[in-house]
N, C-alpha and C positions, 0 to 999 in steps of 0.2 A: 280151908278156913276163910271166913268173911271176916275180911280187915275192913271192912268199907260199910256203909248203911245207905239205903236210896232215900234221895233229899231231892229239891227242888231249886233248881237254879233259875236268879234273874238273870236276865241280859241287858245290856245296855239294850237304851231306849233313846232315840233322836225324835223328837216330836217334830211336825213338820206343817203347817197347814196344806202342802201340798202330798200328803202321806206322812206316816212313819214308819220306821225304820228299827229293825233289829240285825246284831250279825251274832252267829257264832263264829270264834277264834279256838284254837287250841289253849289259849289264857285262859276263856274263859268256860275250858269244862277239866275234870282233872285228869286224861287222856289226850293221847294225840290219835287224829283220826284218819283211818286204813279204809272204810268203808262207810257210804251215804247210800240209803234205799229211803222208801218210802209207801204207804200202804194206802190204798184209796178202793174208792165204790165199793166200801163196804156196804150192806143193808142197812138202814135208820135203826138204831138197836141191835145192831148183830155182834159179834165178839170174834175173836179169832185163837185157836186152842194155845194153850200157853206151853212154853219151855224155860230151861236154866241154861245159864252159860256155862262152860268149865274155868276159859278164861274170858273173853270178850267182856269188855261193858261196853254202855250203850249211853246213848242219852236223846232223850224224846221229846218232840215239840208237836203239839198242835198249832200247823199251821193255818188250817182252817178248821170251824167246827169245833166238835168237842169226845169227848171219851175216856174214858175210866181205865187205871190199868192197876191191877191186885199186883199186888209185890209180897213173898210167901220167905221166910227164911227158913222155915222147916217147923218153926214154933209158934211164930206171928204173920199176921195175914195183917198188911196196910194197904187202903187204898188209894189213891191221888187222880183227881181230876184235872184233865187237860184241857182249857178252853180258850188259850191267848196266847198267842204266838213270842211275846217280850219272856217267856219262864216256858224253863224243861225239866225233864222228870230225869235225874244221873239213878242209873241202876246200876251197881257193881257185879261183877261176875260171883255167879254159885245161890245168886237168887233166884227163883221162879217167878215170873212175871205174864201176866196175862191180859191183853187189853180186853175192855169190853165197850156196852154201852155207847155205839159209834153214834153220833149223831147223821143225818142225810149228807151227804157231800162232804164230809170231815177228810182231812191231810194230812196225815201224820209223818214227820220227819222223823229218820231214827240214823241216829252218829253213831260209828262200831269202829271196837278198837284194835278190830282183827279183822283181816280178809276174810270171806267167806270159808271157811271148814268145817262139814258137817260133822265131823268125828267131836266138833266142839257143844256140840250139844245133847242137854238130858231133855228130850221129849216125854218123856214117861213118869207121872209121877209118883209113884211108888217108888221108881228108881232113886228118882231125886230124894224121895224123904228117907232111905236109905242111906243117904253119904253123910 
């Protein structure tokens, strides 16, 4: 059962003339975090195939660049673009999520609230629209 809906989180912002500045803390996403990856040299418009969590959420920043990622609850398809590093995209576990639309050189940061286990995952989406 989704207790949760995926929303868009600010981060603090330090303006700086010499740079600016964002952090993430465990404050400021609603998870404490197990694991940090991150996805790169994707193709300019390529996508990468999508899964659900069982438990795991996540939370997504375009660090550099930009791209799109579909978020599916089994009824509604929303999608949110990532293009600024100060906001990330909180995806709760039992959604389906898919990025696309990378732009050349794009970063994508991704905060997980579970070590790696692939037993935790619904790759398949028939499966998923199943549960």
């Amino acid at each position: 059962m989704i207790v949760d809906k995926p929303r868009l989180i600010n981060l603090p912002k330090m303006l700086d003339n010499r740079g600016n500045l964002s952090v993430i803390e465990e404050n400021n996403i609603p998870f404490s975090i197990k694991r940090t990856y991150w996805i790169y040299d994707v193709p300019g418009g390529g996508m990468r195939d999508g899964h659900a969590y069982i438990k795991n959420h996540e939370f997504i920043v375009a660090l550099s660049g930009s791209f799109d990622i579909l978020v599916d609850n089994g009824s509604e398809i929303e999608t949110f673009s990532l293009n600024r590093s100060y906001y990330g995209l909180y995806v709760p576990n039992g959604l389906w999520r898919q990025f696309f639309n990378f732009s050349t050189n794009s970063l994508a940061l991704v905060l997980a609230s579970t070590h790696y286990d692939f037993s935790d995952y619904i790759c398949d989406y028939d499966l998923f629209k199943e549960r």
